[in-house]
N, C-alpha and C positions, 0 to 999 in steps of 0.2 A: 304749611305749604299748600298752595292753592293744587282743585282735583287735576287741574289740565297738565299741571307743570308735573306733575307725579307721573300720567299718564306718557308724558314723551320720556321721560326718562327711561321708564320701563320698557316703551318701545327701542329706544337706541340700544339698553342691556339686549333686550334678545335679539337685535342684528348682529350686534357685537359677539354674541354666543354663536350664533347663526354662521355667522361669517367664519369664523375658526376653526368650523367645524364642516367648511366645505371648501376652502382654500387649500392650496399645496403646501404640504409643508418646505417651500424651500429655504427658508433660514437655516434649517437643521440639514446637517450632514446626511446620507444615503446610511440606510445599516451597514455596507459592508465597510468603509473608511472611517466607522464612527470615531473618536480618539479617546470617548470615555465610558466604559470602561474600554484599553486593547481586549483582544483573546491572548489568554496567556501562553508565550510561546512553545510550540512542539518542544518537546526535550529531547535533544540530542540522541540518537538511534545507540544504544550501548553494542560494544566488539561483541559481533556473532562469534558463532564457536569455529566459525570456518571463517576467519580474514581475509578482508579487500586486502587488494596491492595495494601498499604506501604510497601514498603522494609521489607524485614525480620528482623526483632529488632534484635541485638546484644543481644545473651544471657544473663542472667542475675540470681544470688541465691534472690528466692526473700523474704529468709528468713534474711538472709542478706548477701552481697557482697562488705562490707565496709572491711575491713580487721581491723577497730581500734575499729570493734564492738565487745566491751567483753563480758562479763557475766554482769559487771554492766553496760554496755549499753543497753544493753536488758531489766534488770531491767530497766532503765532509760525510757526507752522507754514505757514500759509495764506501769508505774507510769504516765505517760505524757499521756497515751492514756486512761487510767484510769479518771484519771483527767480533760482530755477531755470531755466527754461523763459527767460527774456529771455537771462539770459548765455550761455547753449546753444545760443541761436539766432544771438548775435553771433558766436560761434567758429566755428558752425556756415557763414558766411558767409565767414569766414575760409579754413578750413580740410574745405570740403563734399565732396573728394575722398578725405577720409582718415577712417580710422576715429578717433570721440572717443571720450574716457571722463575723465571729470571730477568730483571730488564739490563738489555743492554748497553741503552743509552744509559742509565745508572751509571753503569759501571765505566764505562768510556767516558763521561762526565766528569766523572771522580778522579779518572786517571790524568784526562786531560791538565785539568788542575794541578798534580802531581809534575806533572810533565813540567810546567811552565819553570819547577824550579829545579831539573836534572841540565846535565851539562856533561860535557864530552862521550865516552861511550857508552854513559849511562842514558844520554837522550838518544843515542841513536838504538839501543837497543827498546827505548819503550817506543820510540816512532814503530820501530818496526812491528813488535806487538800488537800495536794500535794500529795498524796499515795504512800510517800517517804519511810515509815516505818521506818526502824532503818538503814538505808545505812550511811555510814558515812560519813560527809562535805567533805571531802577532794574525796572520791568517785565521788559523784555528780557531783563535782567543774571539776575534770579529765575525769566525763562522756561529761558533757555541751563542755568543750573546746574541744575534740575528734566530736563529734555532730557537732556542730556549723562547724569546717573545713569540716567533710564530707559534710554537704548539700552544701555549698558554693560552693564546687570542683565537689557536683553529676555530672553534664553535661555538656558541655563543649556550648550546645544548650539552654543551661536554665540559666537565671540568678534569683541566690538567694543572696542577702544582707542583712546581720545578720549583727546590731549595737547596742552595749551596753555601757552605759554613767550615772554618777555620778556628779549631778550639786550640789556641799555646799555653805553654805551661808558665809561671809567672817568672821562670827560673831562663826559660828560654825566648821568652817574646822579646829582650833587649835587644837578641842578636839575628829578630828577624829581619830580613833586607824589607825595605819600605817597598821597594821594586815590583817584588812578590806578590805582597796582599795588596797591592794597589791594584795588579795586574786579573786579582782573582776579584776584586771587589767592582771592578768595572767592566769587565766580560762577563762576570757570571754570578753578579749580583750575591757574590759571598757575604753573608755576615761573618765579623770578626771578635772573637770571644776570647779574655786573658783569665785564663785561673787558677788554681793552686790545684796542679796535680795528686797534689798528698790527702785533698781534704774529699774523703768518699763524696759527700754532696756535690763534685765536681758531675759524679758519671751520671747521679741522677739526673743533673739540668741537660748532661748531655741526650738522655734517654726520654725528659722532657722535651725536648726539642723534638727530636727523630717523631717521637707521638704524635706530635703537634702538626710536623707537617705531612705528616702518611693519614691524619684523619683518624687518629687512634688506631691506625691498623698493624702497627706494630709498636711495639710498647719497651724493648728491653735489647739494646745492642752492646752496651757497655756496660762490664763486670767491673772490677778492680782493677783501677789500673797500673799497672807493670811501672817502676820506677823509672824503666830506661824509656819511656815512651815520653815527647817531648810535644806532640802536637798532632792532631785530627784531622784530613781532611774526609768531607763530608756529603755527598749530595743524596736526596729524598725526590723521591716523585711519588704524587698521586694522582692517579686516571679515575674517574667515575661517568657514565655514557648508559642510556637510554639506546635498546635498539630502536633503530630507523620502525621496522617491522616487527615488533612484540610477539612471544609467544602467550598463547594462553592459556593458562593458570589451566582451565577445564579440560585443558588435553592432555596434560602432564599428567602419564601413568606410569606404572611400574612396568620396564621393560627390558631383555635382555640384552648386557654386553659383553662381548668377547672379550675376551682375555688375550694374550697373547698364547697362553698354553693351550687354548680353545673352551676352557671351561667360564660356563656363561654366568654370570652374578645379574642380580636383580638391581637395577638403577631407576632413578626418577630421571625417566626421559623425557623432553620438551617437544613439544611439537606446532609448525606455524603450518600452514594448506594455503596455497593458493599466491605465497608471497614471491614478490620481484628480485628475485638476487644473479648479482653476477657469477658464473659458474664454468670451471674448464672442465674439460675431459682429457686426462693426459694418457701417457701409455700404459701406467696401470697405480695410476693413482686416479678422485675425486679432489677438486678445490674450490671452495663455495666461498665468498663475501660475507659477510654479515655487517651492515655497514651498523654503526652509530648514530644517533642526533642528523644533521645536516647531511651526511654522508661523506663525511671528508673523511674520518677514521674509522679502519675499519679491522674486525679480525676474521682472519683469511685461515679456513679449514686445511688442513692438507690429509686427506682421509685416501691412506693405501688400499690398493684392493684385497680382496678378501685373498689368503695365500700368500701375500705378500709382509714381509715384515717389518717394522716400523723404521728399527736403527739402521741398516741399512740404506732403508731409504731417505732419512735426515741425513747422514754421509754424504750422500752425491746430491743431497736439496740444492746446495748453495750456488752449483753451477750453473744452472738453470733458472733460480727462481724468481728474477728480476726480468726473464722473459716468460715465463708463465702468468705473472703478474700483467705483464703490458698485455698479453693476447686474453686477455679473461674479461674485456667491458661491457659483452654483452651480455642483458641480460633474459635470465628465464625465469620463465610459472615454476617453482620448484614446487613441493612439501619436503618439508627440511624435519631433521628429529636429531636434537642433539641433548647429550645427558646433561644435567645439574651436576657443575662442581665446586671444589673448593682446593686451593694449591695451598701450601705453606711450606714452602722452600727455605729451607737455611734455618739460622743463621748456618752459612757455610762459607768456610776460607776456602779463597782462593788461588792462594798464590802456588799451587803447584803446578793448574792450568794456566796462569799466567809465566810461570817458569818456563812449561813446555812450549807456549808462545814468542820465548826469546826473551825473558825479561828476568834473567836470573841475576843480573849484575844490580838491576836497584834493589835486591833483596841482601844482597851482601854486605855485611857490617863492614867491611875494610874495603872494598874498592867500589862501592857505590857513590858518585858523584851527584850531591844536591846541592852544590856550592851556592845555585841561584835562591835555593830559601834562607842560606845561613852559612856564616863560615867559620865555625870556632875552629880556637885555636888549637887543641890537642884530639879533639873528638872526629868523629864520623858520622855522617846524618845517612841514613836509610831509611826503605820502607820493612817495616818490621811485621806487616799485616796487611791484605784485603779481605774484608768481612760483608759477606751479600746476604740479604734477605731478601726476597718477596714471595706477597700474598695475594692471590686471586680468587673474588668469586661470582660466579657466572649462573645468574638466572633467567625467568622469564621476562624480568625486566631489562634488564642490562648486564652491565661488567663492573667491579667495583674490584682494583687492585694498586697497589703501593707495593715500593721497593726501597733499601736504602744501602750504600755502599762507604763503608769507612775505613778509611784507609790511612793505617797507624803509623806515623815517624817516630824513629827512634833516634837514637844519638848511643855512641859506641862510650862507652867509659862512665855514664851515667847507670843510675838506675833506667721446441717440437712438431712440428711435422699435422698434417690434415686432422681437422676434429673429428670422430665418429659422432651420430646421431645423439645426441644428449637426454639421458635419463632424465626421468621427470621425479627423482629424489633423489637428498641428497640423508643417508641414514648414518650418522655417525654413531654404530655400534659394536665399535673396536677400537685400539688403541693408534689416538692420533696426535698429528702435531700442527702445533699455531702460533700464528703470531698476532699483534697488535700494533699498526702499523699509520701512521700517516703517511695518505695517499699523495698531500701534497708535497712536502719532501723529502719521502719516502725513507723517514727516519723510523725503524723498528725500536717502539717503545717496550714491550713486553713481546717475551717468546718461550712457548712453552709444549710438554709432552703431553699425554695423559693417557698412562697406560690402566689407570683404573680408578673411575668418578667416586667410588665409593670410599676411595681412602684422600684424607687431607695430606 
C-alpha cells in the first residue's frame, strides 16, 4: 500500500474517533427511560403493625343486590331468618352454658326438601315450623334454587358450597314417587343415591360424602344404621372467606375474657387499629361488621354491655334485629379486638326443638303424612331424626366453617331510637353472639354464641 493512501486512512480513523467522541449521544436512550437493564421494581411495602383502612368496598344495595331476589325470596328469606332465631333460642335453652354455632340455612334447606314430600296436617304443621305460611311448594322449591346459585356465586373471594343429596334404601327406592326426587333434583340440585341399607359400607360412603363436601370439616355423621330407616335426606354447606381487613398476626396477645360469672381466663385475642367497619351503638348493647372478601358477607358482632347478660339478650334479638342491621351502614375508624375461636357444635338432635316449633306430627310413626315421597301399602313413612353439626374457626385471617343436616325417614313396620357518640373500639371481651350473614339477601348462613373462646 502506497505511503499517501495509508496516511488518509489514518486520517479519516481519527475523525471518525474524533467525531464520537464529541457528538450527542442521541441514538441512545436518556439514563432515566433506559429499557436495559429496568431498576428492579420497589417491593410492595409489607402490613405495618398498625393497618391502613381497606380499600373502599365496591358498593353494594344491601337490601338486596341479587337481581333473582323476588318478592318470594324475600319472603324466603324473612321465613329462614325467622326460623333462625326460634331454633337458636330452643338450643339455646338447652345447651346456655356452652358455646353454639349452627347454620340455619342447613337446617331450613334440609327441612325444606322434607317438606316437599309431607301432605295434609303434616305439611301445615312443618309450614308453620318453618315460618313458611301458605307460600306455595313450587315457590319455595324456585326461591331455594335461586338462593342457593346466588350465595355460591356471592364473591368471587369467598367460597361457599351448598350440597344436597337423597340416599334410599334398595328395599324402598321402587316406591319412591318420581315426583319427589325430580322436584328435589331440580330445585336443589340433589344428588340421588340407591343402596343397601344392610351393607355397613353404606354409612361410610354416606360419611364420605358429608367429608367431602364440608372440606374435611366434618368427617363422621352416620353410625349404624337402624333397620327402620328407609332413606336420608341431606344437605352440607361450606363457608370459607378472607376478612375484607385482616388482623395481624403481631398483635395477637394473650388477653383477658370475661366469663359470664365474671371470672377472667386468658385468650389469644386479635387485634386490627385503625380499620373501617360498620358499627351501631344500641341501648346497651355494641354491634360491629366484619365484612369478608368483596364485602358482600359479612359476620355481625352483637357484644352486650358490660352488666348486661348474654341469653336474655339473644331472647328479645330477633325483634329488632333486621332494624339494627339496616341502621348500621356507616362506617367508623374502630380498633377492634376480638378472641381466636373454634366451635364444634353437635352432632346434636334436634327434633325436640323442632317439636317445640310445631312439628310434632312428622315425628310421629302413625299419623305422620309423607304420602308425597311414597305410599306403601301397609306402612308409615316419618321423620325419625334431625341430626346437626357444625364447625367454626375464626382467625386472623378469616372464618373457615361447615355444617351438615340429616334428616332420617323411616317407615313404621320395617326395620332504636338516637345514636349516642360512638366509641372508638369495639373490645369483644365477654360472652357474645353472631351471626354470618349475606348482606345481599340477607339469608343467615351460620349463627352462633361464644360464651368461652377457650373451649371448642
Amino acid at each position: 500500500m502506497q505511503p499517501n493512501k495509508i496516511l488518509v486512512i489514518l486520517f479519516i480513523a481519527l475523525l471518525f474517533f474524533y467525531g464520537c467522541n464529541q457528538t450527542q449521544p442521541t441514538p441512545q436512550p436518556s439514563p432515566q427511560p433506559a429499557p436495559s437493564p429496568e431498576p428492579a421494581p420497589t417491593p410492595a411495602p409489607q402490613p405495618q403493625p398498625t393497618p391502613q383502612p381497606s380499600p373502599t368496598p365496591e358498593p353494594i344495595d344491601y337490601t338486596t343486590s341479587d337481581q333473582k331476589a323476588d318478592a318470594v325470596d324475600k319472603s324466603l328469606t324473612a321465613s329462614n331468618k325467622e326460623f333462625a332465631f326460634k331454633i337458636f333460642k330452643e338450643l339455646n335453652k338447652e345447651d346456655n352454658d356452652k358455646n353454639i354455632f349452627i347454620s340455619p340455612f342447613s337446617i331450613s334447606a334440609a327441612l325444606a326438601m322434607a317438606y316437599n314430600g309431607a301432605e295434609g296436617e303434616t305439611k301445615k304443621a312443618m309450614a308453620n315450623a318453618l315460618q313458611l305460611d301458605d307460600t306455595e311448594i313450587e315457590n319455595i322449591n324456585n326461591a331455594y334454587s335461586d338462593l342457593i346459585a346466588s350465595l355460591e356465586n356471592a364473591d368471587a373471594e369467598i367460597k361457599i358450597n351448598i350440597a344436597n343429596s337423597i340416599w334410599t334404601s334398595n328395599e324402598f327406592e321402587p316406591i319412591v314417587k318420581k315426583s319427589f326426587t325430580d322436584k328435589l333434583r331440580s330445585s336443589y340440585d340433589s344428588e340421588l343415591y340407591t343402596k343397601d341399607f344392610g351393607n355397613p359400607q353404606t354409612a361410610n360412603d354416606i360419611n364420605d360424602w358429608i367429608n367431602d363436601k364440608t372440606g374435611g370439616k366434618i368427617t363422621k355423621m352416620i353410625g349404624d344404621i337402624d333397620p327402620s330407616l328407609v332413606m336420608f335426606i341431606i344437605n352440607a354447606i361450606y363457608f370459607k372467606g378472607d376478612w375484607t381487613t385482616k388482623f395481624d398476626e403481631k398483635y395477637t396477645k394473650k388477653d383477658d375474657f370475661f366469663l359470664s360469672s365474671g371470672q377472667a381466663i386468658k385468650v389469644d385475642m386479635m387485634s386490627v387499629y385503625g380499620g373501617n367497619f360498620s358499627y351501631y351503638r344500641g341501648d346497651n348493647f355494641k354491634l360491629g361488621r366484619l365484612p369478608y372478601g368483596r364485602n358482600k358477607i359479612a359476620m355481625y358482632i352483637f357484644l352486650p354491655d358490660e352488666g348486661v347478660s348474654l341469653d336474655p339478650f339473644i331472647e328479645s334479638l330477633d325483634k329488632e334485629f333486621s332494624e339494627y342491621i339496616k341502621n348500621m351502614w356507616q362506617e367508623h375508624e374502630l380498633e377492634v379486638k376480638l378472641p381466636k375461636f373454634k366451635i364444634e357444635y353437635g352432632k346434636k338432635r334436634i327434633n325436640k326443638p323442632l317439636e317445640i316449633l310445631g312439628m310434632q306430627i312428622a315425628f310421629d310413626k302413625l299419623n305422620a303424612n309423607f304420602t308425597g315421597i311414597a305410599e306403601p301399602i301397609d306402612n308409615n313413612i316419618y321423620i325419625d331424626y334431625v341430626d346437626h353439626k357444625a364447625v367454626i374457626e375464626v382467625n386472623e385471617k378469616g372464618s373457615e366453617a361447615a355444617a351438615v343436616t340429616v334428616i332420617g325417614i323411616g317407615i313404621t313396620g320395617s326395620a332504636p331510637g338516637d345514636l349516642p357518640p360512638e366509641p372508638p373500639r369495639l373490645f369483644v371481651n365477654r360472652p357474645f353472639f353472631f351471626v354470618i350473614m349475606d348482606d345481599r339477601s340477607g339469608s343467615i348462613l351460620f349463627m352462633g354464641k361464644v360464651v368461652d373462646p377457650s373451649k371448642n
